[in-house]
C-alpha positions as CSV (number, residue, x, y, z in Angstrom):
1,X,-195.0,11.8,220.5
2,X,-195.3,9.5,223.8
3,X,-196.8,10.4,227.1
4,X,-193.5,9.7,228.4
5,X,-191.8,12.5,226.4
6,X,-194.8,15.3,226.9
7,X,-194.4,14.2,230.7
8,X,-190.7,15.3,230.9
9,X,-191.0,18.1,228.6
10,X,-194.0,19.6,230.2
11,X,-191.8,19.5,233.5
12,X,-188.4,21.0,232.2
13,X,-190.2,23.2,229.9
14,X,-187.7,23.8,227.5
15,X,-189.6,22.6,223.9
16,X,-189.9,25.0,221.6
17,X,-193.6,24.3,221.1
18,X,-194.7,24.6,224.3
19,X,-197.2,26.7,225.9
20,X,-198.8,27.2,228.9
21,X,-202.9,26.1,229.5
22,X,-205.2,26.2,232.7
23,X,-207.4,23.1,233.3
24,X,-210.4,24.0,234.9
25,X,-212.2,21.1,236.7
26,X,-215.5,20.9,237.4
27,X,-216.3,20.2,240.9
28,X,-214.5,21.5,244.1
29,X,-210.9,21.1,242.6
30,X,-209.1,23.9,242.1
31,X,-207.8,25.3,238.3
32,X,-204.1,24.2,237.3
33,X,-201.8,25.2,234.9
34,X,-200.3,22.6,232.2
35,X,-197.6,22.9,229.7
36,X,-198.0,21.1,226.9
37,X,-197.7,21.3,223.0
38,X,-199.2,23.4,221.3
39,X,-200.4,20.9,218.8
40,X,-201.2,17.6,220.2
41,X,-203.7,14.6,219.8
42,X,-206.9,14.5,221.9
43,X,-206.3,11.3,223.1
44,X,-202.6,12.0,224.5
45,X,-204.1,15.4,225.8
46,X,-206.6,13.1,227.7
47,X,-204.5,10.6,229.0
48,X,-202.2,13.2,230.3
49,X,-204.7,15.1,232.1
50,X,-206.0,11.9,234.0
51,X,-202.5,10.6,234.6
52,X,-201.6,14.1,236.2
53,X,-204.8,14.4,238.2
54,X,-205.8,10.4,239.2
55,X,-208.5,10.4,237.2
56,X,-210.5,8.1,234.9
57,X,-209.9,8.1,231.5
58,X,-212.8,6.7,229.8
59,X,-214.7,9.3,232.0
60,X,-213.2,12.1,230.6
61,X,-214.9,15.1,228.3
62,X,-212.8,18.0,227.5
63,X,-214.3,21.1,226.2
64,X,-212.4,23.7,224.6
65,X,-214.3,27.2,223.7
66,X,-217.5,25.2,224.1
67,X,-216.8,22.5,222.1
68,X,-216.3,19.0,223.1
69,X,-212.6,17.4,221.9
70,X,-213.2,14.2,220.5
71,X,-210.3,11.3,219.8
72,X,-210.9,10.2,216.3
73,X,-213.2,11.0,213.3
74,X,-213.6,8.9,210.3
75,X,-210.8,6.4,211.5
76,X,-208.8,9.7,211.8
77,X,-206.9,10.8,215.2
78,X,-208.2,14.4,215.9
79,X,-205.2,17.3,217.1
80,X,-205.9,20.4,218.4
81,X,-204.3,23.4,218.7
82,X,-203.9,25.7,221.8
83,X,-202.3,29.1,222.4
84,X,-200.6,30.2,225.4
85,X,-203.1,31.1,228.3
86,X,-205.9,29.0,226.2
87,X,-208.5,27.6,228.8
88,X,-209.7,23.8,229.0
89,X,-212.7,22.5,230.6
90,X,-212.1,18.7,232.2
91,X,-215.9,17.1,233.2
92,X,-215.8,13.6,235.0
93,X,-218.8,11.4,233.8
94,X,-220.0,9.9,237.0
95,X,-219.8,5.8,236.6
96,X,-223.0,4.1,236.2
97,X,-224.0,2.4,239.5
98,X,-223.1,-1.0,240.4
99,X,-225.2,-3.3,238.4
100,X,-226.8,-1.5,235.8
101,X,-225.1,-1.2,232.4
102,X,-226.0,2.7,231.6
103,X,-223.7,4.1,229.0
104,X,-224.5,7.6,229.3
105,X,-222.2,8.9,226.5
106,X,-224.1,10.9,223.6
107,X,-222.2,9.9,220.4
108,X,-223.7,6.3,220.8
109,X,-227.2,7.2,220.6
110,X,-226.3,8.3,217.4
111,X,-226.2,7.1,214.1
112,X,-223.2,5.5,212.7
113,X,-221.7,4.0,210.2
114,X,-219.9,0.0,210.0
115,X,-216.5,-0.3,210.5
116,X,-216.4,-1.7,207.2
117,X,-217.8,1.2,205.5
118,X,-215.8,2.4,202.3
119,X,-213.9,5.8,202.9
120,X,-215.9,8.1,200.4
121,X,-218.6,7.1,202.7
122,X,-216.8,8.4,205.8
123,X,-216.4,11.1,204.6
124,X,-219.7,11.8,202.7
125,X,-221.1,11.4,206.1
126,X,-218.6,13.4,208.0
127,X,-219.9,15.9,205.8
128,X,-223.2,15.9,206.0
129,X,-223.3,15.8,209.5
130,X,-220.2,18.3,210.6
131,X,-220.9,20.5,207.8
132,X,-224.5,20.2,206.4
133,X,-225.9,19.2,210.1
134,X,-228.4,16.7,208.9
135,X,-230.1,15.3,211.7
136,X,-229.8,11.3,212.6
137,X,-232.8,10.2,211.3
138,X,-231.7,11.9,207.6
139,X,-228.2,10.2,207.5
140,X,-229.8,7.1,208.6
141,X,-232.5,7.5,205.5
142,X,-229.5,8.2,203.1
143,X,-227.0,5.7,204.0
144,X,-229.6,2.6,204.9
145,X,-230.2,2.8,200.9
146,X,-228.1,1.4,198.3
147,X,-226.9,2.9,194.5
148,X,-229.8,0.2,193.0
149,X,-232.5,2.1,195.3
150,X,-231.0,5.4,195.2
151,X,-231.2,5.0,191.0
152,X,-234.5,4.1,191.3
153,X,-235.5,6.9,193.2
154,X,-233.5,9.5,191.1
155,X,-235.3,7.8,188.4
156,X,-238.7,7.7,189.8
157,X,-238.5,11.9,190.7
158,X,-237.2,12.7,186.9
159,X,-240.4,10.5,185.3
160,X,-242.5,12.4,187.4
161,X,-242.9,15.8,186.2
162,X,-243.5,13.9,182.6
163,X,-246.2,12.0,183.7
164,X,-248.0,15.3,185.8
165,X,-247.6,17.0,181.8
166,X,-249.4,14.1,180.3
167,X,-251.8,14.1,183.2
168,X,-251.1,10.8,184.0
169,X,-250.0,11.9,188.1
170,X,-252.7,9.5,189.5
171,X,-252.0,6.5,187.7
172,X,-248.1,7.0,188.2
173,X,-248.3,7.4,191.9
174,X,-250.7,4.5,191.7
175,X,-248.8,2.6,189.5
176,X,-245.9,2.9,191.6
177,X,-247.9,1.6,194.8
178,X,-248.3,-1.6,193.1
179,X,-245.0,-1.7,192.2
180,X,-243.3,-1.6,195.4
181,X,-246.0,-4.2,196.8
182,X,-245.4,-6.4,194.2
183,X,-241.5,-5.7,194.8
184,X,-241.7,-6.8,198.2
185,X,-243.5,-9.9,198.1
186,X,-240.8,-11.9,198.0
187,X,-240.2,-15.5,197.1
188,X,-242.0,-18.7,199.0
189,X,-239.3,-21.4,199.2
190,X,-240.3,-24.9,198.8
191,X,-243.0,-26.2,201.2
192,X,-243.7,-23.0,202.3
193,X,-247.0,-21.8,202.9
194,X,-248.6,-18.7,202.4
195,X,-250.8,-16.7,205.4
196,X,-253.8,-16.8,202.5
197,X,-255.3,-20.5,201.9
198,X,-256.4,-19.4,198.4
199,X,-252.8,-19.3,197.6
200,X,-251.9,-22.5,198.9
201,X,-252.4,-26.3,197.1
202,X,-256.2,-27.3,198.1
203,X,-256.6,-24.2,199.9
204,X,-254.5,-25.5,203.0
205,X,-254.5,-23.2,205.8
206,X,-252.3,-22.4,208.4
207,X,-252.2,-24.4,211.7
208,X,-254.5,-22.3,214.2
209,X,-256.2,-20.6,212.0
210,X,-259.7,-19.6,213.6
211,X,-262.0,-19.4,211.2
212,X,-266.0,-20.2,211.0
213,X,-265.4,-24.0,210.6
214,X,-263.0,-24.2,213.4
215,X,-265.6,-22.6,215.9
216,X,-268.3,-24.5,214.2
217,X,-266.1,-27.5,214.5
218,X,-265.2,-26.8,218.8
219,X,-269.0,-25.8,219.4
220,X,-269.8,-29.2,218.4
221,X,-267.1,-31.2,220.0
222,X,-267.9,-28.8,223.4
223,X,-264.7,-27.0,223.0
224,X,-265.2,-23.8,222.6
């Protein structure tokens, strides 16, 4: 449905779906009443509202029964439903002031996922955080990791209780230490050289190094 449409309807009144809403503003304005549909997108709810009252757009946050309306979720464009006599909440976000980039909008402080992301993963997270309400940090743990990790992990938590039976706990958490420091050692390419000299051809050390022969070396020369 255009804006276009919901303008002229909402002014002749005479859609079948249409009911009647009061915008409350916050600040000195004064509450209205709108008609509109009584299923409509977010975003077309939003545009109206700023197009009939001269306001910003992008500074718009509608709240319904406490909740915030958002536009779209998981690629998604989000409707919602009202009743007749429903109440709507409009809030203008103040703009930032001239010179100073401040973004002061909540959803991107959060965690979230590429654009590129595969849609089981949408809506695995759209789950976990709508429904489950795993904080940021968690959902950042769980989707930072891939299936090789996340098998290794799985893995790791079922060899466990065997080796705690065979009283072999220590050397399995030990065991694993070394494993994930020998895991994450990488690979020197050619030419490189390492941060330890006993690891490099005639034990070659990095430039600026300090060690004991290099302050021996600038007390004589008057350096130091």
């Amino acid at each position: 449905m255009e804006m276009e449409e919901i303008v002229e309807e909402e002014t002749s009144g005479k859609h079948e779906n249409m009911v009647e809403i009061t915008v409350k503003t916050i600040g000195p304005a004064r509450p209205s009443r709108l008609h509109v549909p009584s299923s409509i997108k977010v975003l077309d709810l939003r545009k109206l509202i700023a197009r009939k009252n001269h306001l910003p757009v992008e500074n718009l946050k509608l709240i319904l029964q406490g909740k915030v309306l958002h536009d779209r979720a998981d690629e998604d464009d989000i409707y919602v439903r009202f009743n007749d006599g429903d109440s709507l909440i409009v809030a203008v976000k103040p703009k930032a002031p001239v010179g100073l980039d401040i973004d002061d909008n909540d959803e991107d402080l959060k965690f979230q996922l590429p654009q590129s992301t595969s849609q089981w993963k949408k809506k695995l997270y759209s789950f976990l955080r709508n429904r489950m309400k795993l904080p940021d940090i968690v959902l950042m743990a769980i989707f930072s990791l891939g299936l090789k990790a996340w098998a290794l992990i799985i893995l790791w938590f079922t060899l466990a209780p065997i080796a705690h039976k065979l009283d072999l706990g220590p050397l399995y958490i030990l065991g694993t230490g070394f494993c994930l420091i020998f895991l994450n050692l990488g690979r020197r390419q050619p030419g490189d050289v390492s941060a330890y000299s006993i690891f490099n051809e005639d034990f070659r050390e990095l430039p600026g190094t300090l060690n004991a022969d290099a302050i021996d070396r600038d007390i004589r020369t008057g350096q130091f």
